[in-house]
N, C-alpha and C positions, 0 to 999 in steps of 0.2 A: 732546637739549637743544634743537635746531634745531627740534625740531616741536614740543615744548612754548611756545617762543618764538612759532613761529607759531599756535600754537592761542590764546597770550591776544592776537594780535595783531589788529586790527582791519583786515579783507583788500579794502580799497577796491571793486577790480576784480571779482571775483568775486562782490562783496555788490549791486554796478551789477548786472550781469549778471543776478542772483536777480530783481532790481527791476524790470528791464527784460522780462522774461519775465513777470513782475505786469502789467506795463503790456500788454503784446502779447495776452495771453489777455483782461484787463478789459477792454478796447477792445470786442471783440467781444459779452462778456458783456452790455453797457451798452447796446447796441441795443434791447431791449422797452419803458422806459420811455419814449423819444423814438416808435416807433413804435406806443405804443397806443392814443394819438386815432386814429390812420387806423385800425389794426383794428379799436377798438370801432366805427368808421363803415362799415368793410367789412364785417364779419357783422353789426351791430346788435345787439350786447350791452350789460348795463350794466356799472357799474363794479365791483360784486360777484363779474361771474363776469368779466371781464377780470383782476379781483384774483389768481382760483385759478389764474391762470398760474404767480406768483409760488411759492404754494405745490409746481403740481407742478415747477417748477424745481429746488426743495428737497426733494422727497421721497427723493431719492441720497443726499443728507445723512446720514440713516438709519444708510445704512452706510459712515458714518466713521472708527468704530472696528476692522472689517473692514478698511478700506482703511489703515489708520493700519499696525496690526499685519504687516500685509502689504508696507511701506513701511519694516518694523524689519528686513525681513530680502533685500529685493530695492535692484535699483538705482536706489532714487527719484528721481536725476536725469531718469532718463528719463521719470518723471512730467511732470516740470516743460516736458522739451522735446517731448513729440508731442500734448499736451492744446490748447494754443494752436491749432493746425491742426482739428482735432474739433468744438470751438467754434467756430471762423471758419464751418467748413462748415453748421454747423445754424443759428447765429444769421443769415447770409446769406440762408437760405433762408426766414425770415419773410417776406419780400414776398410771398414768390410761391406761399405755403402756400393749397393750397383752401377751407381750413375751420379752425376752432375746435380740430378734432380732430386735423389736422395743425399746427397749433401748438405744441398741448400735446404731443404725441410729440417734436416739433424740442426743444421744451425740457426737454422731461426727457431726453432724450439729451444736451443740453447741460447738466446739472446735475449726472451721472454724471462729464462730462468736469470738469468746475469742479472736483467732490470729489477725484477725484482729483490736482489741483494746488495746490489748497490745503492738503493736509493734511499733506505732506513738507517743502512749501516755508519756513514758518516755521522748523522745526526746523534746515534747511540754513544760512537765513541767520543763527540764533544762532552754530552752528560757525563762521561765517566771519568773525563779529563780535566775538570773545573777550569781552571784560570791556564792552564796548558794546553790549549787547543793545538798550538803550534805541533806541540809534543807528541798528543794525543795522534794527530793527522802524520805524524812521521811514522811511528808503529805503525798505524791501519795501511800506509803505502806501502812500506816498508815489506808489512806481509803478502802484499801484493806481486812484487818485482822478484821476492826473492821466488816467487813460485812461478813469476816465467824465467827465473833460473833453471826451479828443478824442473818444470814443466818440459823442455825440450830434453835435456836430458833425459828424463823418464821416458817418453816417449820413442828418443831416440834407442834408446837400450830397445825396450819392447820390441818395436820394427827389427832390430839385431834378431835378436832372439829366436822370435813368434812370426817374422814378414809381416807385411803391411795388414794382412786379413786377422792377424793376431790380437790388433789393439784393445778388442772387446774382454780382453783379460783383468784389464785396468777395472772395470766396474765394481768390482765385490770393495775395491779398497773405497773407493767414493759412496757406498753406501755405508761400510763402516763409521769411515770420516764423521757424516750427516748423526750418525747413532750417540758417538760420544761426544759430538756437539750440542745432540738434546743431553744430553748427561750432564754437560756442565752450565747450558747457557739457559735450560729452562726456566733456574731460578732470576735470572738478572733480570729483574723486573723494570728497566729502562724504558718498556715499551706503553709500560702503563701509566709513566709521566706524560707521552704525546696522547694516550688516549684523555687523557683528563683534561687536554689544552683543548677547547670544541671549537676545531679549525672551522666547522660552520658559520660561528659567529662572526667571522674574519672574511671580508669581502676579498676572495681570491684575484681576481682579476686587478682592484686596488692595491692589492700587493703588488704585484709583477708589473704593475705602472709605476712603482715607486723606484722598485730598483733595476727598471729598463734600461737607463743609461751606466750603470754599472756594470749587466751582463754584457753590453754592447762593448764595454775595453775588454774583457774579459773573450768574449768570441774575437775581437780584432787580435787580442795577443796571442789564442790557441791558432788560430787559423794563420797565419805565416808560420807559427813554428810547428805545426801539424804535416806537414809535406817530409817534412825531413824527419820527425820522429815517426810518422805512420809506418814513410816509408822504409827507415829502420829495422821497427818490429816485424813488419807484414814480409820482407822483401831480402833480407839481411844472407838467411840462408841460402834462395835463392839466386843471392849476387854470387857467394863463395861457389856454389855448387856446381852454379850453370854458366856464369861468367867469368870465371876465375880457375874453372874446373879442379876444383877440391876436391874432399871427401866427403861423405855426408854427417859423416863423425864431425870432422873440420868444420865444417859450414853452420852445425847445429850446436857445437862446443861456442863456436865464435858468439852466437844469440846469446849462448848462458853465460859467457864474460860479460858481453856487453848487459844483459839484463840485471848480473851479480851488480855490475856496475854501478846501474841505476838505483840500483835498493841502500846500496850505500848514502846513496845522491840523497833518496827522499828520506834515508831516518838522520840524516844530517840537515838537511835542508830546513824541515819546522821548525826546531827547536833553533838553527840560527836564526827563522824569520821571527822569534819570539826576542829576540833579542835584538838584533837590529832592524828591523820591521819587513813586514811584507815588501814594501815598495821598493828597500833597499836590496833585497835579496832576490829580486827577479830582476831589477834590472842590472847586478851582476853576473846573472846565471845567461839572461838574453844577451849580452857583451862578448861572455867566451864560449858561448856554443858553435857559432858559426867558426870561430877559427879554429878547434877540434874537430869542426865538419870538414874544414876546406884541409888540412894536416891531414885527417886519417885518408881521403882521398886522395893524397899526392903524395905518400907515404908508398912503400914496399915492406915485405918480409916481417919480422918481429915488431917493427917498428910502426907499422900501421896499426898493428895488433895495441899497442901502448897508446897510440890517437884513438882507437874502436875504446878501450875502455876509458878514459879520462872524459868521451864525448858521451858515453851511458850516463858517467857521475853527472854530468852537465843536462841531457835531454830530458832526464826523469825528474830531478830535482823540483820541478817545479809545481809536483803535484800537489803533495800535502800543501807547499801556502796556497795556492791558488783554493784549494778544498778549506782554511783554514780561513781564508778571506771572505769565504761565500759565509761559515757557518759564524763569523766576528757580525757580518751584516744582519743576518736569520735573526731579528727578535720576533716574527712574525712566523707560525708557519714553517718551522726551520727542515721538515723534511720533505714538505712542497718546493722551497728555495733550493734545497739538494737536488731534488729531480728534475727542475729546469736544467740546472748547470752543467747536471749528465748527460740531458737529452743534446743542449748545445754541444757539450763536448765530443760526444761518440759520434753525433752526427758530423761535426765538421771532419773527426778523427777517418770516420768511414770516405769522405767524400774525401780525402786529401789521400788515402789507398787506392784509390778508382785513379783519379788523376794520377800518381805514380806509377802504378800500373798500366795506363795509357803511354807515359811518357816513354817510362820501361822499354814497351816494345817500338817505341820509334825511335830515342835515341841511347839505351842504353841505360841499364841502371846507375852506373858508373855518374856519367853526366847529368843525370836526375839529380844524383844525391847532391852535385857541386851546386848544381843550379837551387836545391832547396837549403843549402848554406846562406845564397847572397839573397834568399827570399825571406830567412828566419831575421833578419834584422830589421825589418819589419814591425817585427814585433816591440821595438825601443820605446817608440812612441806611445806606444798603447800602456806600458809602464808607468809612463812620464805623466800621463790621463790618471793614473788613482792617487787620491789624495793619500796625503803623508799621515802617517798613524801619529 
């Protein structure tokens, strides 16, 4: 009776915890955008193949499903707590990378480690959330955004400091981070609830036939509104720096408004979609995004600055339901169905940075972003496709 109790209980501590191991691994993650005006100046690349970072980043992603299935039956905690460390140590080591070629190895080593912690982690903190999944999925983004907040900052400091070749400094706290993660989350035994479901008995492929036309609205609604938020995070600093000719302080302060922005967005966002439904809450989020987009673009001075953050609160918001919707569906399998929805997401997420990147250099970031304004509404329809809770 007592652990039925606590399982629809909604477990504060533990769900922080989840959150804050989000925050610890993002942080690190969120280093590439702030640092790719100085690389593209360091090798003399354009924006195109600086973009294919982002891709090979994603290319782990891949194997989501691999990693999902394999997270049904092992102790995925321990995903959660030595991947932050992994991370630390490759995204660190961009400063001091020789080449192109050692970038793209640092990052795809760092994108194997990402998959790995994203794709147990959702699952975990529905268990700890009971009947507040909404909830639950707002902390775990939550700690997400707020750490491509400090993450450019951080970073940005460091470069101040130490120059570009400095960033290897950053490592000792990322393995810290990983130390007092196993300190608090080795006991949260969440992981031995999925090992006990024997996803073998569960025809996989029968699953992901069941809910194909699901993920199908679901990639239709990231992918229009993916151009304009990729290009955002990926692209943001590089618009103030290089087209706008800023500061690098300015260009990379601007990311951590608009990222502060977002994390507002998503610990607000679940907990409304628990209360007025999913359905309702994206398709007001997909309504005023675009015109935050097409405002901060036709904007000047302070007052762009006030469109760049009300369109963060808007672009991010939509994480936690969209993660809350996947894991309402998941009675099968629910950390296999997490690592589909990843793989769909980062992959369309990488592939809409490429594209902008492309556009970037032929007509302008500026024009990109308007142009992924009048493509994000797009995404209306694909709203209007999930059934009402």
């Amino acid at each position: 009776m007592k652990e039925k109790q606590s399982a629809s209980k909604f477990q504060s501590e533990n769900v922080v915890l989840i959150a804050a191991s989000h925050m610890l691994h993002d942080i690190y993650s969120s280093f590439l955008a702030p640092l790719r005006p100085l690389l593209i100046e360091k090798f003399g690349i354009s924006l195109a193949l600086a973009s294919l970072w982002d891709l090979i980043m994603r290319v782990p992603w891949f194997l989501n499903p691999l990693i999902g299935i394999i997270a049904e039956r092992t102790a995925a905690r321990y995903f959660v707590i030595v991947t932050p460390a992994i991370t630390a140590v490759c995204m660190s080591l961009l400063g001091v990378a020789p080449s192109f070629t050692v970038v793209s190895i640092l990052l795809f080593t760092m994108g194997i480690s990402s998959a790995v912690f994203h794709v147990p982690a959702p699952t975990m903190v529905k268990r700890l959330s009971g009947a507040k999944t909404g909830r639950g999925m707002s902390y775990y983004m939550f700690g997400g955004e707020l750490a491509r907040t400090a993450g450019p900052l951080l970073i940005t400091a460091t470069v101040s400091m130490w120059g570009l070749e400095g960033t290897w400094r950053l490592i000792p706290l990322g393995l810290v981070a990983s130390f007092i993660l196993f300190l608090k989350l080795r006991n949260v035994k969440i992981s031995d609830d999925l090992k006990n479901k024997k996803s073998g008995n569960v025809v996989v492929f029968s699953t992901l036939k069941k809910y194909l036309p699901f993920f199908a609205v679901l990639v239709g609604f990231t992918l229009f509104r993916s151009i304009m938020k990729s290009g955002l995070t990926a692209f943001l600093p590089t618009f103030f720096y290089s087209e706008k000719g800023e500061s690098l302080w300015f260009a990379n302060s601007a990311l951590a408004a608009f990222q502060l922005a977002g994390a507002i967005g998503t610990i607000l966002a679940g907990s409304i979609s628990d209360r007025i439904g999913r359905r309702n809450t994206l398709l007001i989020i997909s309504a005023i995004s675009p015109v935050m987009m097409f405002l901060f673009i036709n904007s000047a001075g302070w007052l762009s600055f006030v469109f760049l953050i009300l369109l963060g609160f808007f672009v991010f918001a939509p994480g936690p339901v969209l993660i809350a919707l996947v894991q309402d569906r998941s009675k099968e399998l629910p950390v296999f169905m997490n690592s589909i929805y990843m793989t769909l997401n980062f992959i369309t997420a990488a592939s809409a940075v490429f594209f902008a990147g492309i556009m970037g250099d032929w007509i302008g970031l500026e024009k990109t972003y308007l142009i992924s304004s009048i493509l994000s509404l797009g995404a209306i329809p694909f709203v209007l496709f999930l059934k009402k809770e």
